[in-house]
Kinemage of the C-alpha trace (Angstrom):
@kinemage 1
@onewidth
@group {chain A} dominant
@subgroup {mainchain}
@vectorlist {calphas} color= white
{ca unk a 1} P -44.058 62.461 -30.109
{ca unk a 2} L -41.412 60.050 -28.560
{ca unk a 3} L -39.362 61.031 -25.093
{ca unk a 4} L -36.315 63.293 -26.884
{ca unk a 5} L -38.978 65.246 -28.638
{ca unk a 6} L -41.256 65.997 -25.917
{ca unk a 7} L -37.919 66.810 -23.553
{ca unk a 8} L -36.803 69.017 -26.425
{ca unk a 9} L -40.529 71.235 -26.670
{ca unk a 10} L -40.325 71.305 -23.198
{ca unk a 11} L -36.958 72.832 -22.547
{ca unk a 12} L -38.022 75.201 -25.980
{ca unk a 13} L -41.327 76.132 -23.927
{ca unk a 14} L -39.266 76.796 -20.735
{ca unk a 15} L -37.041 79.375 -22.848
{ca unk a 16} L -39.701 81.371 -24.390
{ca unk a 17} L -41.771 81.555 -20.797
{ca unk a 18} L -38.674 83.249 -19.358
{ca unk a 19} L -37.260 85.000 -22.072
{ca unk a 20} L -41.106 86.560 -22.034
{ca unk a 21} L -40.857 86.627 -18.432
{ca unk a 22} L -37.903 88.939 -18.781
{ca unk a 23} L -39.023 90.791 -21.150
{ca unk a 24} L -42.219 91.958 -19.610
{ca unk a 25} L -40.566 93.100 -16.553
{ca unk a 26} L -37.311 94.581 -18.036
{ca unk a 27} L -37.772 94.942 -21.815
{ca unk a 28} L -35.794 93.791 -24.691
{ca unk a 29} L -32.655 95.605 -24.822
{ca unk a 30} L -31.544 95.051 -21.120
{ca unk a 31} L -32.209 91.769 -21.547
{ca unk a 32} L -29.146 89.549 -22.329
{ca unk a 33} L -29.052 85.688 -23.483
{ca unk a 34} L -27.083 85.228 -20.025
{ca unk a 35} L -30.131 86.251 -18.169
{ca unk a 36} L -32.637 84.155 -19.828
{ca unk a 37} L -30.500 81.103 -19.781
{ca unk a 38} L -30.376 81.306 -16.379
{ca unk a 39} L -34.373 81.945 -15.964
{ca unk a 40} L -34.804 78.862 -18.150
{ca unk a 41} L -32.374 76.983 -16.267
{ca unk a 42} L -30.233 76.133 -19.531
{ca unk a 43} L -27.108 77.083 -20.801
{ca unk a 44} L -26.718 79.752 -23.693
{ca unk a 45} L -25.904 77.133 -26.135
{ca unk a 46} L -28.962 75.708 -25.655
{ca unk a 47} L -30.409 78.731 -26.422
{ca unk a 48} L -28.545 79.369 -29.731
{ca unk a 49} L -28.841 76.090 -30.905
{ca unk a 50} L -32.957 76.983 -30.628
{ca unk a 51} L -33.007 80.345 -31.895
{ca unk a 52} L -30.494 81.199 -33.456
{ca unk a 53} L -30.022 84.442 -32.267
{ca unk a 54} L -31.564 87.315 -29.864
{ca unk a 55} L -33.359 88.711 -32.564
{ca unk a 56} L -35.036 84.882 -34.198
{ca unk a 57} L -35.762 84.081 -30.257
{ca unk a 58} L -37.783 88.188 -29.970
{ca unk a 59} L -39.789 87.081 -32.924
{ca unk a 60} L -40.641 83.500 -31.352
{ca unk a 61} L -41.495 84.840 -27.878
{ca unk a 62} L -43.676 87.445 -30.228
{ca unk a 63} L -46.021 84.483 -31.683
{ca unk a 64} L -46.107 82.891 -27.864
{ca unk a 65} L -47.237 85.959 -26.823
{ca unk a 66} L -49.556 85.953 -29.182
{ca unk a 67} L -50.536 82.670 -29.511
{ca unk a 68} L -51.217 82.729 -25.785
{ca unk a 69} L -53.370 85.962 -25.524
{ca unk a 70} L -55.540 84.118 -28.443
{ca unk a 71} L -55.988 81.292 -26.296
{ca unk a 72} L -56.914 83.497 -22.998
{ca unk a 73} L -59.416 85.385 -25.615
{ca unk a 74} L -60.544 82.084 -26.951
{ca unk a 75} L -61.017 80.827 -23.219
{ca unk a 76} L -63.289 83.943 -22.523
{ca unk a 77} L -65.418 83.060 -25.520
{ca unk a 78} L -66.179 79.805 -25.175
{ca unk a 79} L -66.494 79.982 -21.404
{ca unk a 80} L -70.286 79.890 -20.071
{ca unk a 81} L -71.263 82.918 -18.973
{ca unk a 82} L -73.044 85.456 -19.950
{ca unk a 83} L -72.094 88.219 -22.581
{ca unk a 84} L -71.425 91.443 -19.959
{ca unk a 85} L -69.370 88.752 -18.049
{ca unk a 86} L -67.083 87.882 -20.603
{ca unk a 87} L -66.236 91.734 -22.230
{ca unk a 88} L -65.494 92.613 -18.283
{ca unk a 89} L -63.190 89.429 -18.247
{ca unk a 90} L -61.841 90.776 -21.916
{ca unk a 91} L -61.440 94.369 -20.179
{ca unk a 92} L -59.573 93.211 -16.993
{ca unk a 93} L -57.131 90.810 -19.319
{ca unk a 94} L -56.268 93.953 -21.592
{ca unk a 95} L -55.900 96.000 -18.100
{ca unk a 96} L -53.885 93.210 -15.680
{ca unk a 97} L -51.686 92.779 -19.684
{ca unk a 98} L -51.235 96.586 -19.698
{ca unk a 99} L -50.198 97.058 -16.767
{ca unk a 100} L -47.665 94.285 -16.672
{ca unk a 101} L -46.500 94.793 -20.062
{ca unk a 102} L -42.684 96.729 -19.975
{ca unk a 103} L -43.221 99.791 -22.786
{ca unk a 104} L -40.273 99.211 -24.903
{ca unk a 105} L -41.482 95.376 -25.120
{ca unk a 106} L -44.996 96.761 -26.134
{ca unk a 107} L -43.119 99.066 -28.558
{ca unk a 108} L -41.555 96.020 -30.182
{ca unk a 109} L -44.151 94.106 -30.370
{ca unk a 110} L -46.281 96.635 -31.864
{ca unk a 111} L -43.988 97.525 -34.618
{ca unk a 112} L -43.661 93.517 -35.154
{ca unk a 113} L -47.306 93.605 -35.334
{ca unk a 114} L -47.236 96.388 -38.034
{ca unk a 115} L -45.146 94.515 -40.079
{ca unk a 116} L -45.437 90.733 -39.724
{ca unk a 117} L -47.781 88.412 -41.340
{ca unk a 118} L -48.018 85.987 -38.752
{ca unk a 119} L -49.454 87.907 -36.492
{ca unk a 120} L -51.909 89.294 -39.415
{ca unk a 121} L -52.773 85.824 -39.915
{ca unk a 122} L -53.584 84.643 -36.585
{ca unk a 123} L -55.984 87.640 -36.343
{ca unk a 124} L -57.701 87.208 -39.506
{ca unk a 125} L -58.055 83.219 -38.834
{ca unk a 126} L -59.175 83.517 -34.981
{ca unk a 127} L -59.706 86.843 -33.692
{ca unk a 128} L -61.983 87.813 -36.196
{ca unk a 129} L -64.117 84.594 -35.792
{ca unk a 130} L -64.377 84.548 -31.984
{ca unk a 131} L -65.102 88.941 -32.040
{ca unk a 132} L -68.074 87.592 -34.523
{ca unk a 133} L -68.877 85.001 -32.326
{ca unk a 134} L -68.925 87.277 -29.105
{ca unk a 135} L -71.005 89.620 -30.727
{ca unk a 136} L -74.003 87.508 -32.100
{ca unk a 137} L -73.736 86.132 -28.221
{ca unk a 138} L -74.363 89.545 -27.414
{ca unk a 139} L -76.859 90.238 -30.107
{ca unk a 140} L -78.833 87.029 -28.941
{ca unk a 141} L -78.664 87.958 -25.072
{ca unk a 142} L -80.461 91.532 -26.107
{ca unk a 143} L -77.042 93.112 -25.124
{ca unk a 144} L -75.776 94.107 -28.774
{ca unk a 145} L -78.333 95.612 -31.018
{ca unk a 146} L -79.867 92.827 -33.588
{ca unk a 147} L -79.997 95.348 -36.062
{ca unk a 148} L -75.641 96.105 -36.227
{ca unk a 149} L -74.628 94.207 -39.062
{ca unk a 150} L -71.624 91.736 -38.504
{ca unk a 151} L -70.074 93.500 -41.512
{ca unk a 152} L -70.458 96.878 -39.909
{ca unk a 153} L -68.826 95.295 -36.109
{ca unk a 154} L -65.831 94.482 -37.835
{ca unk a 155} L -65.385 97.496 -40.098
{ca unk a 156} L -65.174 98.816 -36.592
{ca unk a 157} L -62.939 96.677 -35.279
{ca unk a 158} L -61.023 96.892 -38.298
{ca unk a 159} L -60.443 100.551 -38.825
{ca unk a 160} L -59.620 100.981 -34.990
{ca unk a 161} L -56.958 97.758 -35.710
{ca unk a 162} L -55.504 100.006 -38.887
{ca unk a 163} L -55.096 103.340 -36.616
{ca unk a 164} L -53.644 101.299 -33.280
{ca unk a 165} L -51.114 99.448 -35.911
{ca unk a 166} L -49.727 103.651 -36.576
{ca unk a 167} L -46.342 104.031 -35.145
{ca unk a 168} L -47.132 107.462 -33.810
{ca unk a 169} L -50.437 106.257 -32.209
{ca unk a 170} L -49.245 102.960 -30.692
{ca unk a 171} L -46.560 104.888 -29.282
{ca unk a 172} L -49.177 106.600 -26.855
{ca unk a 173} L -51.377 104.385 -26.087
{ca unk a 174} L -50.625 101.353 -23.919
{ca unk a 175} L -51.919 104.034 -20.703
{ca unk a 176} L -55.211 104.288 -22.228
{ca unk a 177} L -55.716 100.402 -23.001
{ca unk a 178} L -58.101 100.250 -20.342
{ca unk a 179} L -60.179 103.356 -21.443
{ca unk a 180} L -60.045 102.094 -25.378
{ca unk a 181} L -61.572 98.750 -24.217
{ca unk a 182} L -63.887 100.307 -22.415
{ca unk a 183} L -65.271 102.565 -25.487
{ca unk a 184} L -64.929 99.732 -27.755
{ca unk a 185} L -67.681 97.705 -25.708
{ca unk a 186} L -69.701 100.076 -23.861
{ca unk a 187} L -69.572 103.163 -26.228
{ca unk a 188} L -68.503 106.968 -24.641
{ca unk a 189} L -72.233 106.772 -22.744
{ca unk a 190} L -70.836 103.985 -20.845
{ca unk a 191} L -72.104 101.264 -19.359
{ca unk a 192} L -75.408 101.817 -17.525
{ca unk a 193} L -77.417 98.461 -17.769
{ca unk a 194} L -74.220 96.063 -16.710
C-alpha cells in the first residue's frame, strides 16, 4: 500500500472511530455529518466523498463495530489464561459495551443485525469457531462437561442468537446483557466453583 493509500485508510479509520464515537454517546439521529466531521477532524466533503451518505457511513461504522468486538472476542480466546478467566473477561466486555452503548444506537444495530448478511457472515465464519474453541478449552480444563456435545453448545447458542435477533425482545434487553451473559456461562445455579 503506497503513501496516498495508507493516508486515505487512515483518514477513513479516523471517520468511522468518531462517527462511532458519536454514536455511542448520543445515538444516530442527533448525530449530524457536521458533528462527526469535526470529531474526525475533516471536512464534510470528505466524508461524502467516503460514504456516500449518513445512512452508507451507519452501515460501515456497523461492520467496525463489529469487526472490532470480533477482534476483542478473538483477543480473549487466544489469550493465555485459563477458561473462568476468559468468560469473566467475555462478561465484563458485554457489561463495560452495555453500559456505554447509547439505546437507539443498540436499536439500530440490532435491527441491522436482523437483517444483514454481513454481520450473519462474520458470525458464522468467526464467532462460531472461537465459541467452539472456548468451549473444548473449557471441556479440557474440567470446567465444561466432556460429555455436552459441540453440536448441542451451539444449538444453544444458536436458538438464544434467533430469539435476541426478535425485534420485540432486543428491544428489552440491552439492561439485562450482563445477567444473560451470566446465565449463558454459569447456568441460573450460578457460579460456585470460580
Amino acid at each position: 500500500m503506497d503513501g496516498f493509500q495508507r493516508r486515505r485508510e487512515l483518514k477513513k479509520r479516523n471517520i468511522l472511530e468518531a462517527a462511532l464515537a458519536l454514536f455511542m454517546k448520543h445515538g444516530i439521529q442527533k448525530v449530524s455529518i457536521v458533528e462527526i466531521a469535526k470529531e474526525a477532524n475533516v471536512s464534510q466533503v470528505t466524508i461524502y466523498n467516503y460514504f456516500e451518505s449518513k445512512h452508507k457511513l451507519i452501515h460501515e461504522v456497523f461492520i467496525f463495530y463489529i469487526n472490532k468486538a470480533v477482534v476483542d472476542f478473538e483477543n480473549i480466546i487466544e489469550a493465555k489464561l485459563p477458561f473462568p478467566e476468559k468468560i469473566k473477561k467475555i462478561i465484563f466486555n458485554k457489561k463495560e459495551v452495555a453500559s456505554q452503548i447509547h439505546e437507539e444506537f443498540y436499536h439500530y444495530m440490532m435491527k441491522e443485525y436482523t437483517e444483514g448478511n454481513e454481520i450473519e457472515k462474520l458470525y458464522n465464519e468467526k464467532a462460531i469457531p472461537y465459541f467452539i474453541k472456548l468451549f473444548e478449552e473449557g471441556k479440557e480444563q474440567g470446567y465444561v462437561d466432556p460429555n455436552l456435545s459441540n453440536e448441542a453448545i451451539l444449538f444453544y447458542v444458536h436458538m438464544l442468537k434467533e430469539y435476541i435477533q426478535k425485534e420485540e425482545v432486543y428491544q428489552k434487553i440491552l439492561p439485562l446483557t450482563e445477567d444473560i451473559t451470566n446465565i449463558f456461562f454459569y447456568g441460573v445455579v450460578g457460579n460456585k466453583e470460580v
